[in-house]
MMTF fields as JSON, N, C-alpha, C and O atoms, coordinates in Angstrom:
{
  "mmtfVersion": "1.0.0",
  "mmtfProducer": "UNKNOWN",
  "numBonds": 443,
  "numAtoms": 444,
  "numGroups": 111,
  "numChains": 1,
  "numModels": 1,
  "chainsPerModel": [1],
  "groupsPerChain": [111],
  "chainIdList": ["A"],
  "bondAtomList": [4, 2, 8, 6, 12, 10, 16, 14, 20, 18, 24, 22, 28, 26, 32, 30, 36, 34, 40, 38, 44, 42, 48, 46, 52, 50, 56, 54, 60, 58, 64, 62, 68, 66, 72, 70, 76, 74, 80, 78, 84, 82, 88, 86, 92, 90, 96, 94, 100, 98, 104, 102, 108, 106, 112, 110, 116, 114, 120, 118, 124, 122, 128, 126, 132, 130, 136, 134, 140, 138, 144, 142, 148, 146, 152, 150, 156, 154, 160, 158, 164, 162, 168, 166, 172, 170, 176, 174, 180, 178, 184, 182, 188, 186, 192, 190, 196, 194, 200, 198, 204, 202, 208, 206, 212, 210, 216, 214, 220, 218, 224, 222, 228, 226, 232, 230, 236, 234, 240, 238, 244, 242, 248, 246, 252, 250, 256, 254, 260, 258, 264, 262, 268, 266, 272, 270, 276, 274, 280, 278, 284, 282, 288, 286, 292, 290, 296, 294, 300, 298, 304, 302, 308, 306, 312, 310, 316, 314, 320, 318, 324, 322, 328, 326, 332, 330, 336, 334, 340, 338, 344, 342, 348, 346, 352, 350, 356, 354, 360, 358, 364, 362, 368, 366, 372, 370, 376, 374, 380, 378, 384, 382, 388, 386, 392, 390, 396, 394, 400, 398, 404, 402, 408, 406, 412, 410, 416, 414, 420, 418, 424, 422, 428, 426, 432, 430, 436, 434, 440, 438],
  "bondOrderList": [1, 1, 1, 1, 1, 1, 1, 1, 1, 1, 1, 1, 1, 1, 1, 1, 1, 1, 1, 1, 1, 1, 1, 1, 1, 1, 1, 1, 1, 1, 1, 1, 1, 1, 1, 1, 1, 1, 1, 1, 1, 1, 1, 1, 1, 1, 1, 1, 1, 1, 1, 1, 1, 1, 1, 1, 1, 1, 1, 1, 1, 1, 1, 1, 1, 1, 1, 1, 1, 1, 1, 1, 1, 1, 1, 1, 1, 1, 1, 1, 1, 1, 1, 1, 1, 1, 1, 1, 1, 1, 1, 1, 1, 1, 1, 1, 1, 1, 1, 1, 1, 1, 1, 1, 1, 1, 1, 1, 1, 1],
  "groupList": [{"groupName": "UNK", "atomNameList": ["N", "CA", "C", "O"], "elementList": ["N", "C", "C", "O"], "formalChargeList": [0, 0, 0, 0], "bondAtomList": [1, 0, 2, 1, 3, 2], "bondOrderList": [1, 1, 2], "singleLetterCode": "X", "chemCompType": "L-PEPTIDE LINKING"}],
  "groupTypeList": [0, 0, 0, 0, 0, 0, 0, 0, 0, 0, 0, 0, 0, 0, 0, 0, 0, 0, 0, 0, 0, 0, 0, 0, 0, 0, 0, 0, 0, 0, 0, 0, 0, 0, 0, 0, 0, 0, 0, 0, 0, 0, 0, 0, 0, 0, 0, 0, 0, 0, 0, 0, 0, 0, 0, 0, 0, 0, 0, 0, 0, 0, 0, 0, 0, 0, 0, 0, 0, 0, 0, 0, 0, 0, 0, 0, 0, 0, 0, 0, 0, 0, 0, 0, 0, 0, 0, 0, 0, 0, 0, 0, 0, 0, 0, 0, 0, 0, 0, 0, 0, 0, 0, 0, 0, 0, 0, 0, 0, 0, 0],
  "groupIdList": [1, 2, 3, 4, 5, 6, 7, 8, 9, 10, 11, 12, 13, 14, 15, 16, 17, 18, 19, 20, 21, 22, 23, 24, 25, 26, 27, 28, 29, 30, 31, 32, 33, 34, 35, 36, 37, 38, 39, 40, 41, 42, 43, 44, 45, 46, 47, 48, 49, 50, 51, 52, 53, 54, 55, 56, 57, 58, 59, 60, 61, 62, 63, 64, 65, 66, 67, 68, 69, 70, 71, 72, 73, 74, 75, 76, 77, 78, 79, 80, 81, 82, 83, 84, 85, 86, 87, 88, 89, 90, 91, 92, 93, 94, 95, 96, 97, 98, 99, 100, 101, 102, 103, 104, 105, 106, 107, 108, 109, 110, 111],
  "secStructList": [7, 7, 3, 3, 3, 3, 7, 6, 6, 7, 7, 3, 3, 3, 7, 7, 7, 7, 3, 3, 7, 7, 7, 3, 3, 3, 3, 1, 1, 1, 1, 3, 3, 3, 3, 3, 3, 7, 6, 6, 1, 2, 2, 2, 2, 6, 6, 7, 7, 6, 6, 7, 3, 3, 3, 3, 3, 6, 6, 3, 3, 7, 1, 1, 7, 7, 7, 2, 2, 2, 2, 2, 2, 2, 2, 2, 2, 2, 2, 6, 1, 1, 3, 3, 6, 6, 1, 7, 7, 7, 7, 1, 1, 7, 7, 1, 5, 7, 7, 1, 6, 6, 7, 7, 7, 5, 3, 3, 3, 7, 7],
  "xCoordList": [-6.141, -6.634, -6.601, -5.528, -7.884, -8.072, -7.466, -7.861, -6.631, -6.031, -6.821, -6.713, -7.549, -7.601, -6.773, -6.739, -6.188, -5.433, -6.245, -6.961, -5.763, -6.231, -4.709, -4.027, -4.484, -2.935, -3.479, -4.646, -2.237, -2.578, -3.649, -4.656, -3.183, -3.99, -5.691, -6.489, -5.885, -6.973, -7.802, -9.027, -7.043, -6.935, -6.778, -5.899, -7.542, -8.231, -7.697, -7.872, -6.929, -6.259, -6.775, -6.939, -6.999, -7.146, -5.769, -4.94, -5.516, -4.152, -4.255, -3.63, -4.794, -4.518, -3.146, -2.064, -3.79, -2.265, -2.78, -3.855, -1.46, -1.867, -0.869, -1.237, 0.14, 0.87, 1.812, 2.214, 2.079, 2.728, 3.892, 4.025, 5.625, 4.746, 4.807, 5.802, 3.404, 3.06, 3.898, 3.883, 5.2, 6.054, 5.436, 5.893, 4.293, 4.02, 4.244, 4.472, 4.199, 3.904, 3.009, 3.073, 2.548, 1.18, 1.344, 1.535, 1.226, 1.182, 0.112, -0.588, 0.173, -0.552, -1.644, -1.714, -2.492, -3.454, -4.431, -4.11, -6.028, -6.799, -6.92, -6.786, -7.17, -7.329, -5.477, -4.451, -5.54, -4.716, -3.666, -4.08, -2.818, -1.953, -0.41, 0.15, 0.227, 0.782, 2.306, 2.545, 3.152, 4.631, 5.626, 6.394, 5.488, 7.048, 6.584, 5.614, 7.347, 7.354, 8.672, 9.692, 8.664, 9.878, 10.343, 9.426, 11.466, 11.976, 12.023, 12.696, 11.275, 11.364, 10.212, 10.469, 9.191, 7.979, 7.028, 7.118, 5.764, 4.58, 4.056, 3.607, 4.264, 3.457, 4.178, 3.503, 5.945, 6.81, 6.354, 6.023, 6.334, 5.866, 4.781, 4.689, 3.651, 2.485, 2.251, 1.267, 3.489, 3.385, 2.819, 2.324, 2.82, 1.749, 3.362, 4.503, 3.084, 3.706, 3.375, 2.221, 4.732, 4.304, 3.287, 3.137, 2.28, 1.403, -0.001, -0.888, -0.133, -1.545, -2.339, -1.737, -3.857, -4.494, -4.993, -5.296, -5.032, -5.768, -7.142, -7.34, -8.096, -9.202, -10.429, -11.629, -9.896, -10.408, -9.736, -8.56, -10.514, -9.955, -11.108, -12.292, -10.578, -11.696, -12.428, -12.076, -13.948, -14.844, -15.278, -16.469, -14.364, -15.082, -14.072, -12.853, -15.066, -15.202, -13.69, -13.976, -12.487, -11.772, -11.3, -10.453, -12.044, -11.821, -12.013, -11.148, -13.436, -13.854, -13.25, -12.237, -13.988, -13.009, -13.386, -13.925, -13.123, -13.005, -12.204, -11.08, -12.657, -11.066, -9.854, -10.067, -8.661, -7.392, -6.957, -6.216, -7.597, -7.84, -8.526, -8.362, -9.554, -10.472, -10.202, -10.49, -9.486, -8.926, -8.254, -8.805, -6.677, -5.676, -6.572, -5.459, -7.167, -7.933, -8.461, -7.773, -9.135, -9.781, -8.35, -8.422, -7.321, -6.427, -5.723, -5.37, -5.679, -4.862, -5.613, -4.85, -6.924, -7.724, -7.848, -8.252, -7.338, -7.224, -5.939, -5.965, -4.875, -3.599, -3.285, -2.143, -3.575, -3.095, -3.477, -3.044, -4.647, -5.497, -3.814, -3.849, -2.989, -2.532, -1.372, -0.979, -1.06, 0.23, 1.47, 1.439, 2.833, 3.771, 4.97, 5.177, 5.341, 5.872, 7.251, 7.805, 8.054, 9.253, 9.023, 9.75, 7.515, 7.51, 7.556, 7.335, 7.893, 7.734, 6.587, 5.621, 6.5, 5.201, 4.781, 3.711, 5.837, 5.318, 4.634, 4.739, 3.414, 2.52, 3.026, 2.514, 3.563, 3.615, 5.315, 6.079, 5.98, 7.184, 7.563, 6.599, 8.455, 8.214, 8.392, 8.368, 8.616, 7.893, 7.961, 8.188, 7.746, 7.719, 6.374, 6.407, 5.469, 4.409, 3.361, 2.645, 3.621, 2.798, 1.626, 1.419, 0.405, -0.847, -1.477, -2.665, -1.051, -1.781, -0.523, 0.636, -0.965, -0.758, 0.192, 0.374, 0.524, 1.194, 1.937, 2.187, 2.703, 3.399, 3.563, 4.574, 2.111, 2.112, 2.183, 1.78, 2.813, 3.422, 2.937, 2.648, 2.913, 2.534, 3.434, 3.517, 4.415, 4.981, 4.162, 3.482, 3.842, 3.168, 4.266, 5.316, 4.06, 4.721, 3.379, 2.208, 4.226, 3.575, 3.853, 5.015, 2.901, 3.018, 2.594, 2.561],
  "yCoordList": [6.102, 6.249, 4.882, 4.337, 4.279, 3.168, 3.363, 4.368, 2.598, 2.891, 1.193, 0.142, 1.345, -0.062, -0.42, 0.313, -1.58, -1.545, -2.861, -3.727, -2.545, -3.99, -4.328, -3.623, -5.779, -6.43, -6.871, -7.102, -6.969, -7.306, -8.962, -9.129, -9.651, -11.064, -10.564, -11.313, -9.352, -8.505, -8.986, -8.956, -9.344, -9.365, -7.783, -6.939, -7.774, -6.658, -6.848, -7.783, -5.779, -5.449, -4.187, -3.507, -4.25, -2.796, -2.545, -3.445, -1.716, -1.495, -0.044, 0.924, 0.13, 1.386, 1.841, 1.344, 3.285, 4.051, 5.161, 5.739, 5.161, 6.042, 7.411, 8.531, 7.273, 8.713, 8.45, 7.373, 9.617, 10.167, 10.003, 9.902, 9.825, 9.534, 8.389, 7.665, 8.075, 6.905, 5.725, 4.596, 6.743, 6.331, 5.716, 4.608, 6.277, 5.857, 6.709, 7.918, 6.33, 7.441, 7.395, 6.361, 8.012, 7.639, 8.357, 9.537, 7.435, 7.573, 8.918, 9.103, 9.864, 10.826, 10.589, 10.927, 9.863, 9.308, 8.845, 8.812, 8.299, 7.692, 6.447, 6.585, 4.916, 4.451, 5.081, 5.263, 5.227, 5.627, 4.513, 3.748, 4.323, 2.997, 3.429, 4.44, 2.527, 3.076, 2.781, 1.808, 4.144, 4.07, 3.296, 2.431, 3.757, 3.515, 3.15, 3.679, 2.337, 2.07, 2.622, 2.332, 3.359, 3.979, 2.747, 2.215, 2.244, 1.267, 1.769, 2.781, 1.066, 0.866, 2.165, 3.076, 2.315, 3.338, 2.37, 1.265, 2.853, 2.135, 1.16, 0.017, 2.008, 1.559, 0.327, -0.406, 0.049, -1.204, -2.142, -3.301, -1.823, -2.748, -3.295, -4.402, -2.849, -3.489, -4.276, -5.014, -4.165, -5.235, -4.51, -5.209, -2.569, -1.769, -2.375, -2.276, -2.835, -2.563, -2.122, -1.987, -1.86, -0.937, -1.417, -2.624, -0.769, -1.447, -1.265, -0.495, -1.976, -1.938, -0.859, 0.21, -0.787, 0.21, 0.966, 0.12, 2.018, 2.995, 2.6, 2.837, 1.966, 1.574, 2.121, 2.281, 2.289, 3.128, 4.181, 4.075, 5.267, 5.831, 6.005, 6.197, 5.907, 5.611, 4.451, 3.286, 5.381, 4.141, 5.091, 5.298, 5.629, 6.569, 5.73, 5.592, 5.185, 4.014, 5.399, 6.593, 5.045, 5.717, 4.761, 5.205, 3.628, 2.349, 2.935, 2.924, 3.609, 4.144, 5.267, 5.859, 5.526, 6.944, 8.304, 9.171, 8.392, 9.72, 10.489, 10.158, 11.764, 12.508, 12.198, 11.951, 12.222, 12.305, 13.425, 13.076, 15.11, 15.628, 15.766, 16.258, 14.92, 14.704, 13.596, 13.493, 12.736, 11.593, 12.403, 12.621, 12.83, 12.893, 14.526, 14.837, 15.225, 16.248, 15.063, 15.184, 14.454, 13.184, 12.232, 11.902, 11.92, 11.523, 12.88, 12.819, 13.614, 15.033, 15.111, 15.013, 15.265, 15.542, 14.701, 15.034, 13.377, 12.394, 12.537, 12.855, 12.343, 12.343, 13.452, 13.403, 14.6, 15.583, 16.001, 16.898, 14.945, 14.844, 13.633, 13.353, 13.238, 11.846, 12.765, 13.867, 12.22, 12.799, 12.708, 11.937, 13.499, 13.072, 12.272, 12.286, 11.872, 10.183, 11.225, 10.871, 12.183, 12.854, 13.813, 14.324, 14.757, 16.541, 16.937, 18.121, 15.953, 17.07, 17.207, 17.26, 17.27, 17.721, 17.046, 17.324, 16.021, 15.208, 14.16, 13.421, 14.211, 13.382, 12.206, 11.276, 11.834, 10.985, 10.378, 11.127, 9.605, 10.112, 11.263, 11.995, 11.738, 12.501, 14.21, 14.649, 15.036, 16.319, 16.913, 18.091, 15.969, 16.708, 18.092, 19.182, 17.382, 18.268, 18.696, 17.984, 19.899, 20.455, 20.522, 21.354, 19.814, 20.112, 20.952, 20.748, 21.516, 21.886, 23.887, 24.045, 24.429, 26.035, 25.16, 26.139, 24.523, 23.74, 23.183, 22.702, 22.897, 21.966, 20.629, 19.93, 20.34, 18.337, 18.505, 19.535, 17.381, 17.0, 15.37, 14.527, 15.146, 13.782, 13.878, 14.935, 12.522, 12.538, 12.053, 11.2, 12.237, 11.407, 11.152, 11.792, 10.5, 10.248, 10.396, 10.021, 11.105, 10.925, 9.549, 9.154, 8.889, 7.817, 8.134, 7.512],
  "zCoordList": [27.971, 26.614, 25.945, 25.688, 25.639, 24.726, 23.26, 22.669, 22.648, 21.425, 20.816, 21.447, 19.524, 18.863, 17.44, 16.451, 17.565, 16.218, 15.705, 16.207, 14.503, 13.506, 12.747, 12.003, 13.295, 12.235, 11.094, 10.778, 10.397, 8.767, 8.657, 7.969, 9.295, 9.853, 10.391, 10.955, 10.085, 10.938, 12.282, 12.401, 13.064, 14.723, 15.378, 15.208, 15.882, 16.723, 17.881, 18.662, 17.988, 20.374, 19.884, 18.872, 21.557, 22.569, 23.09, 22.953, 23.522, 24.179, 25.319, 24.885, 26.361, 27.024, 27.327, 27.638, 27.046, 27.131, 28.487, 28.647, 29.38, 30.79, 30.342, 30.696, 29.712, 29.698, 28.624, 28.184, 28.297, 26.97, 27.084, 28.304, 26.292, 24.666, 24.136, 24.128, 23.506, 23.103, 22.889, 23.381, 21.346, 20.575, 19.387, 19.106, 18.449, 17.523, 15.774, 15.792, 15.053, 13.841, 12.419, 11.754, 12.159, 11.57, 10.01, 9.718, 9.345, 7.71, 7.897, 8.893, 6.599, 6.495, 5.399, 4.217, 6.253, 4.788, 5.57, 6.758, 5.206, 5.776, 5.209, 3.993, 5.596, 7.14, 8.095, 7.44, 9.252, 9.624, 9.966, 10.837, 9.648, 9.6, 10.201, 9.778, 11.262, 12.148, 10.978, 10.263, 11.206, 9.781, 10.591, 10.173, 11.856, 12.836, 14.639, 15.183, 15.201, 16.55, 16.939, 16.314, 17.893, 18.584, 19.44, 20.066, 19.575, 20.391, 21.967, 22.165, 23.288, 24.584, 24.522, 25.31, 23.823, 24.352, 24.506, 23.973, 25.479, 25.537, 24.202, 24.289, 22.886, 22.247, 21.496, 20.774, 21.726, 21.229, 22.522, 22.27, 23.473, 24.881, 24.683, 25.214, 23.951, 23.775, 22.858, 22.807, 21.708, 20.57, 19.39, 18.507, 19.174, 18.047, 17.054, 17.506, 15.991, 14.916, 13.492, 13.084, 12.6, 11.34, 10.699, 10.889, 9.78, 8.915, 9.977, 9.612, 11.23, 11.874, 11.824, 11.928, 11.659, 11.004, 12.775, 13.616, 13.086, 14.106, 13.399, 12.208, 14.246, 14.06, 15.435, 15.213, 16.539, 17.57, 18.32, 18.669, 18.589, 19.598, 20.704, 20.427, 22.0, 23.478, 22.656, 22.475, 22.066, 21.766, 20.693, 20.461, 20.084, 18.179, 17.48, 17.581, 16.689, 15.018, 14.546, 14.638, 14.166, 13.604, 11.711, 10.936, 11.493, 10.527, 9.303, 8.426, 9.149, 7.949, 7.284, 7.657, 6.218, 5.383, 5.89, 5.202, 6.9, 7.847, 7.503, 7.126, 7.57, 6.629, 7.624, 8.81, 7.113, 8.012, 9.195, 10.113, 9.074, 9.72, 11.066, 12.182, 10.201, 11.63, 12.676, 13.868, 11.718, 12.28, 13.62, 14.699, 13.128, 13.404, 14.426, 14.85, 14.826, 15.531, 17.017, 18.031, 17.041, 17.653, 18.365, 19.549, 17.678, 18.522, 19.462, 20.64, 18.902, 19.187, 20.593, 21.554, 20.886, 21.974, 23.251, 24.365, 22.74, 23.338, 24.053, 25.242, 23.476, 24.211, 24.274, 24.73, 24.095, 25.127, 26.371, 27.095, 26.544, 28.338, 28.898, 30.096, 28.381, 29.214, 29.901, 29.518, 30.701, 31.247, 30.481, 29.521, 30.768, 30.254, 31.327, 32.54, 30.626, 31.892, 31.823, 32.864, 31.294, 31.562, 31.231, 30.379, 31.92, 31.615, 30.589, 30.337, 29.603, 28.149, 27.7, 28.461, 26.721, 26.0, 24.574, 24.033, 23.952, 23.307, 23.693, 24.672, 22.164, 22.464, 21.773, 22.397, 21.069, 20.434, 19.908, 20.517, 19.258, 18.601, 18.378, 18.154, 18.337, 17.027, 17.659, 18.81, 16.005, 16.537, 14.917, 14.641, 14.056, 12.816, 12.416, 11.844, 12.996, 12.931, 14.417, 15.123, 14.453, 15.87, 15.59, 14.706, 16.09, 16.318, 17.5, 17.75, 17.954, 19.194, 19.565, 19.181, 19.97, 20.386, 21.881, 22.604, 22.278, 23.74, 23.797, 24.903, 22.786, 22.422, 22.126, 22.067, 21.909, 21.656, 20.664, 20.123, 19.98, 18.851, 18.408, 19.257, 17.109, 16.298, 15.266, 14.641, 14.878, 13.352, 12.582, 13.153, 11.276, 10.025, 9.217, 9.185, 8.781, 6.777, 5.864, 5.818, 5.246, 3.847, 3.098, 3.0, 2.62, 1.27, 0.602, -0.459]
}
């Protein structure tokens, strides 16, 4: 799974992700802007830190004012195709909020 971020310096990475969980957490708001890095997950290994905006997912424009639903539906579909690297079933950090009838899971914050 292609993940694109934009840093505050607005420098653009790609970063593929092969299996779950990510270790990310995502403000509950649109542009989608990452709240927290879980320490020793894929997504602290790759360098995602707080503040960087979710600007792609695969190759769908996620930058613009897309609702947050749809946003956060579109990642949901994405990483619950990845494997889980220890059998569980989180997708992401987290398990504040369940998206899915299977058990994958995404945290948000509210701001």
């Amino acid at each position: 799974l292609a993940l694109e971020f934009k840093a505050k310096g607005n420098e653009v990475t790609t970063h593929e992700f092969l299996s779950r969980p990510i270790g990310v957490e995502f403000e509950n708001r649109t542009p989608i802007r990452v709240a927290a890095v879980m320490q020793g997950t894929p997504a602290h290994e790759k360098g995602i830190k707080p503040g960087m905006l979710l600007t792609k997912i695969s190759h769908e424009d996620v930058s613009g004012k897309r609702p947050y639903r749809e946003v956060l539906n579109l990642f949901k579909e994405a990483v619950i195709s990845l494997d889980t690297s220890d059998g569980d079933q989180i997708a992401v950090a987290g398990q504040d909020h369940c998206f899915d009838g299977q058990g994958g899971h995404t945290t948000v914050k509210d701001k």
